[in-house]
DOKOLPA-569008 format. One line per field, with one value per atom (N, C-alpha, C, CB): residue in one letter; residue number from 1; x, y, z. Coordinates in nm, 4 decimals. Glycine has a CB too. Example, Ala and Ser with C-alpha at 12.3 -4.5 7.8 and 13.67 -1.06 7.14 Angstrom:
BEGIN
aa: [A	A	A	A	S	S	S	S]
i: [1	1	1	1	2	2	2	2]
c1: [1.3190	1.2300	1.3200	1.1308	1.2850	1.3670	1.2900	1.4084]
c2: [-0.5690	-0.4500	-0.3300	-0.4473	-0.2250	-0.1060	0.0030	-0.0598]
c3: [0.7800	0.7800	0.7800	0.9046	0.7080	0.7140	0.7870	0.5725]
This chain:
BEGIN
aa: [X	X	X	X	X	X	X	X	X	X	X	X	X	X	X	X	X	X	X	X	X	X	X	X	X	X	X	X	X	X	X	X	X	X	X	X	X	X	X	X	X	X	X	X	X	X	X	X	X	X	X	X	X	X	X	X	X	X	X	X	X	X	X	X	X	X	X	X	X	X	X	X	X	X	X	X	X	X	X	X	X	X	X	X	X	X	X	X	X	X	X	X	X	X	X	X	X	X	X	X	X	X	X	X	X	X	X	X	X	X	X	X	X	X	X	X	X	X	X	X	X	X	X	X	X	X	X	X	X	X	X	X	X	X	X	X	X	X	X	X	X	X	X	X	X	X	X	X	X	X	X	X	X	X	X	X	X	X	X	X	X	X	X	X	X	X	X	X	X	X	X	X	X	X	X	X	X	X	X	X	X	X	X	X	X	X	X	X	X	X	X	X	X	X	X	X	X	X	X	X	X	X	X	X	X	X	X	X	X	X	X	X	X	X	X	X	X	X	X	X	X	X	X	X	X	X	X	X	X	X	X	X	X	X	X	X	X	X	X	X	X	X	X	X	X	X	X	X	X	X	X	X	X	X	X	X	X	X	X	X	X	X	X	X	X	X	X	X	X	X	X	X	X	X	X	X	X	X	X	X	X	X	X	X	X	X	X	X	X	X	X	X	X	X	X	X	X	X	X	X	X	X	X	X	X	X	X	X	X	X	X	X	X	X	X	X	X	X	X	X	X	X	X	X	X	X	X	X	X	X	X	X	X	X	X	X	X	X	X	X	X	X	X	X	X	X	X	X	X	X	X	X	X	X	X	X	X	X	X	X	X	X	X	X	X	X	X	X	X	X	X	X	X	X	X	X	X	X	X	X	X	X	X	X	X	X	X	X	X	X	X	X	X	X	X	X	X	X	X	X	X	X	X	X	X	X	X	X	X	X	X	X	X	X	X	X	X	X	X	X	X	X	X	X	X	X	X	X	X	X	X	X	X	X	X	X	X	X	X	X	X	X	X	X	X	X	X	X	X	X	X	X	X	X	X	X	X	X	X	X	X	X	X	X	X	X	X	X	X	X	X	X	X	X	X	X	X	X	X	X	X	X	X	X	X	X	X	X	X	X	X	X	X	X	X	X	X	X	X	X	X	X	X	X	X	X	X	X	X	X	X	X	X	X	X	X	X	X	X	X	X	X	X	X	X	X	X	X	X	X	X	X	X	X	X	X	X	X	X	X	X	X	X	X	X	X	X	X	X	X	X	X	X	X	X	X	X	X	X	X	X	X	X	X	X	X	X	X	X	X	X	X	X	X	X	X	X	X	X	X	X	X	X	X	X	X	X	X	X	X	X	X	X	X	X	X	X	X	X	X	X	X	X	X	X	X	X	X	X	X	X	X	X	X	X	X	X	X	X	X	X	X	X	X	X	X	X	X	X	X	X	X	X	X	X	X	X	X	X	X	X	X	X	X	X	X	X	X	X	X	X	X]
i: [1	1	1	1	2	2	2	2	3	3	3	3	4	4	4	4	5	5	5	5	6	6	6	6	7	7	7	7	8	8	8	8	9	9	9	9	10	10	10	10	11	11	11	11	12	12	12	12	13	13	13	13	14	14	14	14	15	15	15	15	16	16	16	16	17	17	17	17	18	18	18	18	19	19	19	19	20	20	20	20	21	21	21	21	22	22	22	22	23	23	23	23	24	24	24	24	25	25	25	25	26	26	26	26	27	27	27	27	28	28	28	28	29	29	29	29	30	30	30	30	31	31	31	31	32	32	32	32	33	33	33	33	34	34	34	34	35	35	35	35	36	36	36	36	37	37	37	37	38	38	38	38	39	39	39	39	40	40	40	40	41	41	41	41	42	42	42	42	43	43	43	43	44	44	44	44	45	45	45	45	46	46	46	46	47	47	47	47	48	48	48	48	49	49	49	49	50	50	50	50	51	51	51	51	52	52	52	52	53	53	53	53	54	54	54	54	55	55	55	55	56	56	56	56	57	57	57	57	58	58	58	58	59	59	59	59	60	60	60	60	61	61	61	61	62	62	62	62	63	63	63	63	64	64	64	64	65	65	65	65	66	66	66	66	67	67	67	67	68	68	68	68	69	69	69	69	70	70	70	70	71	71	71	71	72	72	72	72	73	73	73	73	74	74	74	74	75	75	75	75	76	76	76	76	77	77	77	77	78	78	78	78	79	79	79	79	80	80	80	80	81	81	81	81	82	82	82	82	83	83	83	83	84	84	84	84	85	85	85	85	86	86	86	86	87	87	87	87	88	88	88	88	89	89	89	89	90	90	90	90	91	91	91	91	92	92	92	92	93	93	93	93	94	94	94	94	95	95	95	95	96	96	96	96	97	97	97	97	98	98	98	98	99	99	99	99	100	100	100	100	101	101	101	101	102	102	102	102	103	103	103	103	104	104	104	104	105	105	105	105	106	106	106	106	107	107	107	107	108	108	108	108	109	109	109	109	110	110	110	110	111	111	111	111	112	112	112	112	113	113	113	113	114	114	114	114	115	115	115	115	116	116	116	116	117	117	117	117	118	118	118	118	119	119	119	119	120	120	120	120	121	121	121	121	122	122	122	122	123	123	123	123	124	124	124	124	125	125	125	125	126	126	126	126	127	127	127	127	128	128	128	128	129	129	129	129	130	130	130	130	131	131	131	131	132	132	132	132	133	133	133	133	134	134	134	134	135	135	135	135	136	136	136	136	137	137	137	137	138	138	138	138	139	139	139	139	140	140	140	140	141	141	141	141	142	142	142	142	143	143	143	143	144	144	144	144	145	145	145	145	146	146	146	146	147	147	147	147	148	148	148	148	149	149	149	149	150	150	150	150	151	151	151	151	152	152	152	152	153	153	153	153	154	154	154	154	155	155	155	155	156	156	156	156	157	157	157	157	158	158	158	158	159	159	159	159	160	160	160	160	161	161	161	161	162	162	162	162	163	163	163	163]
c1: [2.4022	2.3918	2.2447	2.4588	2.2201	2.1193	2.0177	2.1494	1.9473	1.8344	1.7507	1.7076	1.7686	1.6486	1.5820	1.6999	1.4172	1.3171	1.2603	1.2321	1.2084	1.1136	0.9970	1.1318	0.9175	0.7683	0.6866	0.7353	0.5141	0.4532	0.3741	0.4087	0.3278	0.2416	0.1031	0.3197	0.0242	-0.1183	-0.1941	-0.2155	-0.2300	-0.2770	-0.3947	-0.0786	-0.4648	-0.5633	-0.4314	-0.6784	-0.5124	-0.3686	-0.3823	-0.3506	-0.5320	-0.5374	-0.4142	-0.6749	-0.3711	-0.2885	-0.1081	-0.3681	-0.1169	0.0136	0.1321	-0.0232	0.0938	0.2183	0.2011	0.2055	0.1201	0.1471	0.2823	-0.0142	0.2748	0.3472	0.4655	0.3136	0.4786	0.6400	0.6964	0.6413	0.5816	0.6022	0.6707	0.4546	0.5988	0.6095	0.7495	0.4536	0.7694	0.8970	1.0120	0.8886	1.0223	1.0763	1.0914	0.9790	0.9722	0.9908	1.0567	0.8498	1.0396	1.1477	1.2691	1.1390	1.3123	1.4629	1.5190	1.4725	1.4670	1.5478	1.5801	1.4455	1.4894	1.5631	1.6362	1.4831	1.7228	1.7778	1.7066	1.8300	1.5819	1.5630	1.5320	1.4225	1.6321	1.5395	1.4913	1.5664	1.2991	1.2213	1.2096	1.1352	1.1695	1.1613	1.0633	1.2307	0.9610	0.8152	0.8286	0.7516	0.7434	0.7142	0.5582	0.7441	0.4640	0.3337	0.3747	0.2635	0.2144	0.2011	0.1466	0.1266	0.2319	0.2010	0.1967	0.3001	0.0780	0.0475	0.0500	-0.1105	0.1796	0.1664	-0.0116	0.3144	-0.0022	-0.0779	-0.1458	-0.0458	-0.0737	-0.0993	-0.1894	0.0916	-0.0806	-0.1439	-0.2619	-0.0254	-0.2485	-0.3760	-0.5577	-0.3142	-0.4893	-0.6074	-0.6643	-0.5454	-0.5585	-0.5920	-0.6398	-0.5154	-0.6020	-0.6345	-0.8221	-0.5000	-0.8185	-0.9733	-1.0213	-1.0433	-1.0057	-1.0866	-1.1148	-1.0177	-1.0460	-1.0382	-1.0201	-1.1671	-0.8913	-0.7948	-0.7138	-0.6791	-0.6635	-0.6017	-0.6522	-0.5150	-0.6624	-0.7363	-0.7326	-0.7271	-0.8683	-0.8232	-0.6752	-0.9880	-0.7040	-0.6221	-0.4750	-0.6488	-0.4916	-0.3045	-0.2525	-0.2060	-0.3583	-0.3335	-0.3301	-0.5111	-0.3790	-0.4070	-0.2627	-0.6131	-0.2038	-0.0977	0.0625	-0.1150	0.0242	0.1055	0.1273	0.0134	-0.0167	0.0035	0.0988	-0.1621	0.0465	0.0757	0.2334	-0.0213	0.2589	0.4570	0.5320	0.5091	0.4660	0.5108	0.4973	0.3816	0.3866	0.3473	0.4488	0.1425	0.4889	0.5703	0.6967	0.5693	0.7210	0.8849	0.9180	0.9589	0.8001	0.7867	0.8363	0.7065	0.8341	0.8174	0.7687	0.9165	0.6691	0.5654	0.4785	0.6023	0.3594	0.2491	0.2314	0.1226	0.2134	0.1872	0.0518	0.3361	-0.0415	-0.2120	-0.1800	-0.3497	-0.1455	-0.1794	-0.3216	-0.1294	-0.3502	-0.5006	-0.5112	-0.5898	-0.6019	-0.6351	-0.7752	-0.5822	-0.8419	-0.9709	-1.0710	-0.9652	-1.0321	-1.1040	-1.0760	-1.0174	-0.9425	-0.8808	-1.0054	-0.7795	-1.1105	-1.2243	-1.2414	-1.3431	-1.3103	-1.3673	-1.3100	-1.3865	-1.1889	-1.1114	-1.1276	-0.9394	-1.2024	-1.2111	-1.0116	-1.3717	-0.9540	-0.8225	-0.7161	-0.7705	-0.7724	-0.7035	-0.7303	-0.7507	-0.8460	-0.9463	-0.8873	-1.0635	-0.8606	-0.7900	-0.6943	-0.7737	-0.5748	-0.4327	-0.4412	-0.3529	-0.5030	-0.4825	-0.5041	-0.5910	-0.6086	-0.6865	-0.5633	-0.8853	-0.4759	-0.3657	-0.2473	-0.3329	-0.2170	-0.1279	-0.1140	-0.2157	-0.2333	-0.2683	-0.2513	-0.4264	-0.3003	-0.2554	-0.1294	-0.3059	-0.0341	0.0761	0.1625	0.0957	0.0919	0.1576	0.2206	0.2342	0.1702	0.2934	0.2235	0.2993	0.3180	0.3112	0.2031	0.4550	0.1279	0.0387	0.0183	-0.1062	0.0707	0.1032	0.0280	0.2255	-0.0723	-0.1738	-0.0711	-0.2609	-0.1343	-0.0482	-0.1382	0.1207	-0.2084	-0.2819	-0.2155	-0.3630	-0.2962	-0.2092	-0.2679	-0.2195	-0.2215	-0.2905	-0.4019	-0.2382	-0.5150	-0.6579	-0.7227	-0.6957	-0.6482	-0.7103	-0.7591	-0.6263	-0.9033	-0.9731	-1.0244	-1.1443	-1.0978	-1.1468	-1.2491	-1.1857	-1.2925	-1.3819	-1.3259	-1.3985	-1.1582	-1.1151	-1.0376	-1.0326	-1.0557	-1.0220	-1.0908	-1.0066	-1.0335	-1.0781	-1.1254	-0.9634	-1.2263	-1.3041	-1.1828	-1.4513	-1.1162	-1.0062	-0.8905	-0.9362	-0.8731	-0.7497	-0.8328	-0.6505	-0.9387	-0.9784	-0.9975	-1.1325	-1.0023	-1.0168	-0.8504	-1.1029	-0.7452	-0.6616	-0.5219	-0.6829	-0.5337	-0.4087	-0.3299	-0.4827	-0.2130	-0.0901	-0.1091	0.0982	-0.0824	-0.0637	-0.1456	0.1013	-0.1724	-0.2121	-0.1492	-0.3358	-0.0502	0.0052	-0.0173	0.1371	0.0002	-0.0125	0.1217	-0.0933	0.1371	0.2122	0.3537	0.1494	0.4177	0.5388	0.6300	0.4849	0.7501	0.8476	0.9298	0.9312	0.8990	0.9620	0.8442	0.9922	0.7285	0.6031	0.5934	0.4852	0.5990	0.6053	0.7529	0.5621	0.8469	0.9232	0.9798	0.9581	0.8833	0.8826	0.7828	0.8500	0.7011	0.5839	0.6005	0.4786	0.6434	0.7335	0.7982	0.8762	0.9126	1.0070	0.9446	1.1031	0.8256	0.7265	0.7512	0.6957	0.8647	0.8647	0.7545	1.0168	0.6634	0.5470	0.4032	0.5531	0.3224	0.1623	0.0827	0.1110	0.1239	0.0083	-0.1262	0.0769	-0.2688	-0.3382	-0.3704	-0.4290	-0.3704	-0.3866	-0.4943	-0.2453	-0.5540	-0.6514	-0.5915	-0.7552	-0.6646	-0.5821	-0.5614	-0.6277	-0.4223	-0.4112	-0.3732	-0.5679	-0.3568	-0.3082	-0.2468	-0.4275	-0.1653	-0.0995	-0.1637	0.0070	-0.3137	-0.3681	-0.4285	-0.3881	-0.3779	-0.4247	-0.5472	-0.3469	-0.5773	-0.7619	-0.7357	-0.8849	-0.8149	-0.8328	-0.8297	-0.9531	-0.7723	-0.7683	-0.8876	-0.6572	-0.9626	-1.0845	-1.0525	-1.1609	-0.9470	-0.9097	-0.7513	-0.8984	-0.7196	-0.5750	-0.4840	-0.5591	-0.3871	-0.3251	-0.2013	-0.3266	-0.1766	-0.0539	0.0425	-0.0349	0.1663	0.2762	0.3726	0.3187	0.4534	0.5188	0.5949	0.4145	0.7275	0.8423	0.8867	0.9247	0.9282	0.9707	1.1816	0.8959]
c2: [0.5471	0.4268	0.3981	0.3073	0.3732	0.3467	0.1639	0.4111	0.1740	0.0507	0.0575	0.0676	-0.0638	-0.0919	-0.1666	-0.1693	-0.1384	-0.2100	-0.2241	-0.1518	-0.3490	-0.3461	-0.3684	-0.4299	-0.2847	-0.2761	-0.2516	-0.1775	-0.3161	-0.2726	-0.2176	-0.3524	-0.0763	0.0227	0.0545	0.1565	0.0209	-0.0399	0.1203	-0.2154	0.1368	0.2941	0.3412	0.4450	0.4021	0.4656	0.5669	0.5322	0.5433	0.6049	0.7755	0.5522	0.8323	0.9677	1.0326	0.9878	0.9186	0.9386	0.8897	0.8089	0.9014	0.8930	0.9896	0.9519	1.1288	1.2233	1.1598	1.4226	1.0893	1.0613	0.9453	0.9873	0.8823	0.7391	0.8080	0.6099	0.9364	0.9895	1.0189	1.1770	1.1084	1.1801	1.0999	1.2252	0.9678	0.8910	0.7868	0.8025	0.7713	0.7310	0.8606	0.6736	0.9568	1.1122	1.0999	1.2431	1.0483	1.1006	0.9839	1.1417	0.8053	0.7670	0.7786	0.6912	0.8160	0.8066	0.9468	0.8246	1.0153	1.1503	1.0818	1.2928	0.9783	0.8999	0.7827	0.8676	0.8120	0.6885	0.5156	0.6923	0.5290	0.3683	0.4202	0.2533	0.3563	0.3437	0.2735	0.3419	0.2962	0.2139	0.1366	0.2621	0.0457	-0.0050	-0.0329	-0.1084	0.0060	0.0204	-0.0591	0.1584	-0.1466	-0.2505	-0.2530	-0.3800	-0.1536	-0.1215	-0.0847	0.0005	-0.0359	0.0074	0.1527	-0.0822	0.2371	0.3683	0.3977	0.4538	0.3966	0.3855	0.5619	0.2959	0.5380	0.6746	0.6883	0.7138	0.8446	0.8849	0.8434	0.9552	0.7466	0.6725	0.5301	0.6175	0.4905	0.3154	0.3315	0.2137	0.4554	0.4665	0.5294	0.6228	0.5050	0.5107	0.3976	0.5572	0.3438	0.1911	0.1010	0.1352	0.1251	0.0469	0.1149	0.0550	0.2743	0.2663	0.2461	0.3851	0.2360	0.2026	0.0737	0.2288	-0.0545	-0.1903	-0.2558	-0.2417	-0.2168	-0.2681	-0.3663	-0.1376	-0.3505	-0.4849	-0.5711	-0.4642	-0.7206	-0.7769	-0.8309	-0.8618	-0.7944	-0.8351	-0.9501	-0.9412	-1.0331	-1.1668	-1.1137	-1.2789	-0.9875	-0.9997	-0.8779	-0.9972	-0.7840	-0.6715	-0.7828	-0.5266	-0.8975	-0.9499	-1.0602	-1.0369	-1.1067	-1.1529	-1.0703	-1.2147	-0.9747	-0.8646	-0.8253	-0.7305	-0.7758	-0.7172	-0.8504	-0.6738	-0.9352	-1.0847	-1.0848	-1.2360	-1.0994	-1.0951	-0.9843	-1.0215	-0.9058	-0.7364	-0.7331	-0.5952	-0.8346	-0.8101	-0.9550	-0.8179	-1.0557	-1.1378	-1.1110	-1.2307	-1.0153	-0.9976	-0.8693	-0.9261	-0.8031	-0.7746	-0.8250	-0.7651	-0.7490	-0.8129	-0.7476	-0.8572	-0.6605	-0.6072	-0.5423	-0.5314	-0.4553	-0.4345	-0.3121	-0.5352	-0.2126	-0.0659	-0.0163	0.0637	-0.0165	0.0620	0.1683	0.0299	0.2726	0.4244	0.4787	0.4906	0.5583	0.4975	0.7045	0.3507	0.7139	0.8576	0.8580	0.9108	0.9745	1.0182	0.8654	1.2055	0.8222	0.7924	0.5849	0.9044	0.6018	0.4160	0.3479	0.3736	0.3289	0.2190	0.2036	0.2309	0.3092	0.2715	0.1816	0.3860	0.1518	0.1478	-0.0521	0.2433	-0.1024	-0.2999	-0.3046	-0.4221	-0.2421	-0.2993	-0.2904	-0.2136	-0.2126	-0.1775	-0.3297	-0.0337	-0.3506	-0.4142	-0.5625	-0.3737	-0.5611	-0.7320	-0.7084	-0.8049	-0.6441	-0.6394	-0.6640	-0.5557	-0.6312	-0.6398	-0.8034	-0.5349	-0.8428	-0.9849	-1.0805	-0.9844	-1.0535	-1.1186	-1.1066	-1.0806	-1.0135	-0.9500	-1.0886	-0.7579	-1.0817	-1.2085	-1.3561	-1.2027	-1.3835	-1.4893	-1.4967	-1.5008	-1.4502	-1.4531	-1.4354	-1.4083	-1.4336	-1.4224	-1.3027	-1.5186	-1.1676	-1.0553	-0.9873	-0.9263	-0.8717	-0.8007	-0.7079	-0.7328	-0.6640	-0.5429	-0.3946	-0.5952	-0.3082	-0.1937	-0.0789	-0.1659	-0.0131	0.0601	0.1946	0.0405	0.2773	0.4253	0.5463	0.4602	0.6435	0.7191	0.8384	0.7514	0.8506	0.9358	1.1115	0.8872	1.2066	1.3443	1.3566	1.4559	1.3422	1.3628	1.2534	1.4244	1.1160	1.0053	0.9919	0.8975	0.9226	0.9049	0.7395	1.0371	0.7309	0.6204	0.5532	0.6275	0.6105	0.6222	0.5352	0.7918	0.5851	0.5445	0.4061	0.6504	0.3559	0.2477	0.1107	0.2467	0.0484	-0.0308	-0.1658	-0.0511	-0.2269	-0.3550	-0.4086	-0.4674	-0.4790	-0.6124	-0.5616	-0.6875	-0.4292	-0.4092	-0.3946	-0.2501	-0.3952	-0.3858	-0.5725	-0.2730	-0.6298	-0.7682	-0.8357	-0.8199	-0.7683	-0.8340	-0.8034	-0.8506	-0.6652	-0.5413	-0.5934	-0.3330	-0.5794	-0.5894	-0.4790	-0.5963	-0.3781	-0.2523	-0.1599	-0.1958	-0.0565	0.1021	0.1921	0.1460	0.2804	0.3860	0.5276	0.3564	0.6614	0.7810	0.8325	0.8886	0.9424	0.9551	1.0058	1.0313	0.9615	0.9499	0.8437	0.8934	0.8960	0.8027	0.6989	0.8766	0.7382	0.6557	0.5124	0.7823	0.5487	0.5035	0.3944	0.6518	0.4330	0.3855	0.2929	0.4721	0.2890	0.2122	0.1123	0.2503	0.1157	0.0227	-0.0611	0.0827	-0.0156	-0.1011	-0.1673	-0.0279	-0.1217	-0.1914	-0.3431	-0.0751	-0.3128	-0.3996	-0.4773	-0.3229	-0.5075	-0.5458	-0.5224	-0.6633	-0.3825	-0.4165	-0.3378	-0.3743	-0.2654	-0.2438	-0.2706	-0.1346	-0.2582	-0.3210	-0.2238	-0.5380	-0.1253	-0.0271	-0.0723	0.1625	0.0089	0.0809	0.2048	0.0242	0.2750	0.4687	0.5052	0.5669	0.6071	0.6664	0.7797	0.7120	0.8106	0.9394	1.0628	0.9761	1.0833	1.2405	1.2164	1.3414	1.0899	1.1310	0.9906	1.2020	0.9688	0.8399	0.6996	0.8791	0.8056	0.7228	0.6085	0.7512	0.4697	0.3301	0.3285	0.1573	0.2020	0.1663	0.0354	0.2856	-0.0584	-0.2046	-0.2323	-0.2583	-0.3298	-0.3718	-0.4470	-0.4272	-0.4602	-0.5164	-0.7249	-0.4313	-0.6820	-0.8508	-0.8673	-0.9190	-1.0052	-1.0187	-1.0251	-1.2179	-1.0032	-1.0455	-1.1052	-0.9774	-1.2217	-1.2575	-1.2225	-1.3675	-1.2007	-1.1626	-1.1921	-1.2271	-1.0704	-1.1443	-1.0128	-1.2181	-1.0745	-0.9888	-0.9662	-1.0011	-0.8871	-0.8757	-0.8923	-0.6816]
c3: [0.5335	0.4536	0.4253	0.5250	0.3036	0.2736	0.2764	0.1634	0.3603	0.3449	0.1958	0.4815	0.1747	0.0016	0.0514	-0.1649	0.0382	0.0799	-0.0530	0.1910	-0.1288	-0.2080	-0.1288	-0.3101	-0.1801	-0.1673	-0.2832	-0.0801	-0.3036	-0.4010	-0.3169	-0.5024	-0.3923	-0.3162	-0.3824	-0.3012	-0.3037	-0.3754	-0.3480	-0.2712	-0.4880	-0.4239	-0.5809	-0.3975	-0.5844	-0.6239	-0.7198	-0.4876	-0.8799	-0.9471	-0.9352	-1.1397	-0.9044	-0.8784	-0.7801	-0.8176	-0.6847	-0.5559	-0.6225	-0.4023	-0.7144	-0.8039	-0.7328	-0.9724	-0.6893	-0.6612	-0.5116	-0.6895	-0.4390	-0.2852	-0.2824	-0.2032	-0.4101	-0.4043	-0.4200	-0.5204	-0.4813	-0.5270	-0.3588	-0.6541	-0.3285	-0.1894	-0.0524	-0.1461	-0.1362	-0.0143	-0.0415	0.0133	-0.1152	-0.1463	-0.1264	-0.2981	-0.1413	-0.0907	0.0376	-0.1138	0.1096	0.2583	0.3074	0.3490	0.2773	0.3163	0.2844	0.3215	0.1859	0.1241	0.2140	-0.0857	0.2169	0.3326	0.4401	0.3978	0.4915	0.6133	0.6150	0.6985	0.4776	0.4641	0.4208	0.5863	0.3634	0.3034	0.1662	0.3783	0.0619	-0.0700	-0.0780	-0.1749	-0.1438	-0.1653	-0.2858	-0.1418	-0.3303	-0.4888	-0.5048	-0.5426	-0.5507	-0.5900	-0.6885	-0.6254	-0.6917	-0.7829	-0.8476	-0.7057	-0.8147	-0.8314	-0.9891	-0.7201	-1.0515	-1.1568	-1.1280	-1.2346	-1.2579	-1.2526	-1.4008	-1.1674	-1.4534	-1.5853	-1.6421	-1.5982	-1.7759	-1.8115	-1.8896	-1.9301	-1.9249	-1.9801	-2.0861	-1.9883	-2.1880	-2.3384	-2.2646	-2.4459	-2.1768	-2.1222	-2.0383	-2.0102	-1.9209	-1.8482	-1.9923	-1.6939	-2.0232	-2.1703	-2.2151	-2.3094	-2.2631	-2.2787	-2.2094	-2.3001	-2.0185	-1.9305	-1.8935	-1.8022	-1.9176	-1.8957	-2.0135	-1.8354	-2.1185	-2.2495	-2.2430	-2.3827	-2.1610	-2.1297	-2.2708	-2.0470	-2.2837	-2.4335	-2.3700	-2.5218	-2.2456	-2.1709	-2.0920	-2.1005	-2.1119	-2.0841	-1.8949	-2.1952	-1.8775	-1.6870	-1.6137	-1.6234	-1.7275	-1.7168	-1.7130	-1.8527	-1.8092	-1.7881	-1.7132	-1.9529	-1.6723	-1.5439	-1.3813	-1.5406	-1.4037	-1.2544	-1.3077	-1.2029	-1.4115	-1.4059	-1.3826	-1.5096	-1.4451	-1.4620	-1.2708	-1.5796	-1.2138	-1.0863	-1.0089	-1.0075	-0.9752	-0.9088	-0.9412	-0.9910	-1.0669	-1.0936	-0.9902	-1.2906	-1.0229	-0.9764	-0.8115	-1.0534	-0.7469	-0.6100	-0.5265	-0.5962	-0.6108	-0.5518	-0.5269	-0.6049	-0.6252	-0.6074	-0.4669	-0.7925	-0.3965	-0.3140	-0.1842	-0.3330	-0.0889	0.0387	0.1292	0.0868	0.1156	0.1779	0.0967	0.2694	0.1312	0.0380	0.0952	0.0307	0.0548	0.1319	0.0520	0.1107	0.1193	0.0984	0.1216	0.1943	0.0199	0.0345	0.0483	-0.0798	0.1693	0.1615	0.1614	0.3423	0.0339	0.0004	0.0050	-0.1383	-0.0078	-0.0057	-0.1103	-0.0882	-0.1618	-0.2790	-0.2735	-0.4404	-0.2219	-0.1910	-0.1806	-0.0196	-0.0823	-0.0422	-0.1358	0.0319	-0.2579	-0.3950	-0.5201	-0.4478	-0.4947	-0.5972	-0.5982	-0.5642	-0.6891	-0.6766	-0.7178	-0.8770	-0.7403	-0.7983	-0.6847	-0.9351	-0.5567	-0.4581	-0.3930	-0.3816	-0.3518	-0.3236	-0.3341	-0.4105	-0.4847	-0.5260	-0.4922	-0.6727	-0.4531	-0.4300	-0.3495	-0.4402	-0.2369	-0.0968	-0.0654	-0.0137	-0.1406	-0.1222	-0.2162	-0.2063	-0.3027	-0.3321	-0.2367	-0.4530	-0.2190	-0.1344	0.0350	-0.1008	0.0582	0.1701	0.1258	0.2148	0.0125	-0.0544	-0.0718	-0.1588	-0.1173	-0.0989	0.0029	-0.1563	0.1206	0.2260	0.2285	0.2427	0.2102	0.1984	0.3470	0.0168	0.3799	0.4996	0.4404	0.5585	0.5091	0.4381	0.5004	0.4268	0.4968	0.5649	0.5384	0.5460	0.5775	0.5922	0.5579	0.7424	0.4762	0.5379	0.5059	0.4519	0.5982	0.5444	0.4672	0.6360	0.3701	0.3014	0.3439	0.1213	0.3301	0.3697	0.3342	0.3270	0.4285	0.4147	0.4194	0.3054	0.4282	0.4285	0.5725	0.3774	0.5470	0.7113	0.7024	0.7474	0.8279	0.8379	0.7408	0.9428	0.7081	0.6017	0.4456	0.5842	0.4430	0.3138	0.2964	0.2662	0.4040	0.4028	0.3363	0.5083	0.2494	0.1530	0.2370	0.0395	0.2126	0.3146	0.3070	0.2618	0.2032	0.2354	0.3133	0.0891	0.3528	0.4104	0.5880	0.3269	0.6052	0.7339	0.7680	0.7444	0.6687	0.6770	0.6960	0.5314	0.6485	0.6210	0.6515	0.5206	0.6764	0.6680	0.8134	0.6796	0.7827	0.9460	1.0025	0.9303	0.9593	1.0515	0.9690	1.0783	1.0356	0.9970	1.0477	1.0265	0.9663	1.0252	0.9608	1.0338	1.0373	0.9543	0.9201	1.0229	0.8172	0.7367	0.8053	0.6421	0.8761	0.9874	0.9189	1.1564	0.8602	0.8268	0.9232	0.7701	1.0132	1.1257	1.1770	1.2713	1.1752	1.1921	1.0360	1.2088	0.9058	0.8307	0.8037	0.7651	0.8262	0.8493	0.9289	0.8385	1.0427	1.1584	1.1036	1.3074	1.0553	0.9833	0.8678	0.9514	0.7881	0.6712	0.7280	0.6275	0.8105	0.8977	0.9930	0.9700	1.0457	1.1280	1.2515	1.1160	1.2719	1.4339	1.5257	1.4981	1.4448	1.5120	1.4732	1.5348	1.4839	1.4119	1.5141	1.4357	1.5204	1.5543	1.4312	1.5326	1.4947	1.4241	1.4668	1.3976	1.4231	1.4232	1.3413	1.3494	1.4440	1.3747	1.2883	1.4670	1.1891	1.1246	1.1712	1.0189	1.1349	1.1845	1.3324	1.1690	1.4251	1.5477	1.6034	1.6417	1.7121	1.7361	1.8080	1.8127	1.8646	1.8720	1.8374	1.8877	1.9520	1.8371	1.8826	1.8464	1.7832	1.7715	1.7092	1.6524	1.7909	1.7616	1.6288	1.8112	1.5387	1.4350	1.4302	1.4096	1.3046	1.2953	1.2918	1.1333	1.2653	1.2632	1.3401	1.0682	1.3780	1.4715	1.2989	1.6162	1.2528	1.1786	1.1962	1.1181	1.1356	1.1956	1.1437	1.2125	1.2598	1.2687	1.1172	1.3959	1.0842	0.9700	0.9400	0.8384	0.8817	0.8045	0.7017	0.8232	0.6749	0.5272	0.5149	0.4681]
């Protein structure tokens, strides 16, 4: 039987096939996910770097898309810290009171972690569907270093919360 979790998955759009992957690897264990993020085809991601759409309605647009959520998943890839749009999600994502769920993606290190999610994030987990779905569900709030199960102090306490 299948679990439906909506989640918006805040991720660096280079890391586009991780968000497929990662929706793949939960649904083999039984949760479909419902991604509510933006994954801009090829025509719109043009428009969005040419800045033909105006900030006002990508940050209204994200905000619709991030409420109907009930948790927030940081795919965090080589490149995530850099990204200011990761950056504001995460910092809305808290405003709205959403769960915020760390997940390294293959190759992601300490390093790629975006400031507002070390400021703000519930959990950090590595790429373990079982690990990522306890985290989703809040019944764990590890932080993990990458690549191993070992935890490591969260830079901030975050409070407790469910989806």
């Amino acid at each position: 039987m299948s679990k439906r979790r909506h989640v918006f998955i805040s991720h660096h759009h280079a890391d586009d096939d991780h968000v497929t992957k990662l929706t793949k690897l939960l649904g083999r264990n039984g949760f479909e996910i419902r991604n509510s993020s933006i994954r801009a085809k090829p025509t719109n991601q043009a428009r969005l770097d040419a800045g033909k759409i105006p900030e006002r309605t990508l940050k209204r647009l994200l905000r619709m898309k991030m409420s109907w959520a009930g948790a927030v998943v940081v795919l965090i890839g080589k490149q995530t810290h850099k990204r200011p749009w990761v950056d504001w999600e995460i910092r809305k994502a808290k405003e709205l009171g959403k769960r915020i769920v760390g997940v390294y993606a293959h190759g992601g290190t300490k390093a790629d972690i975006p400031p507002a999610f070390e400021q703000y994030g519930s959990t950090l987990v590595n790429w373990n569907s079982d690990s990522i779905i306890d985290a989703i569900e809040g019944k764990d709030n590890p932080f993990e270093d990458p690549g191993s199960r070992t935890p490591r102090e969260p830079v901030h306490t975050a409070p407790p919360s469910r989806c």
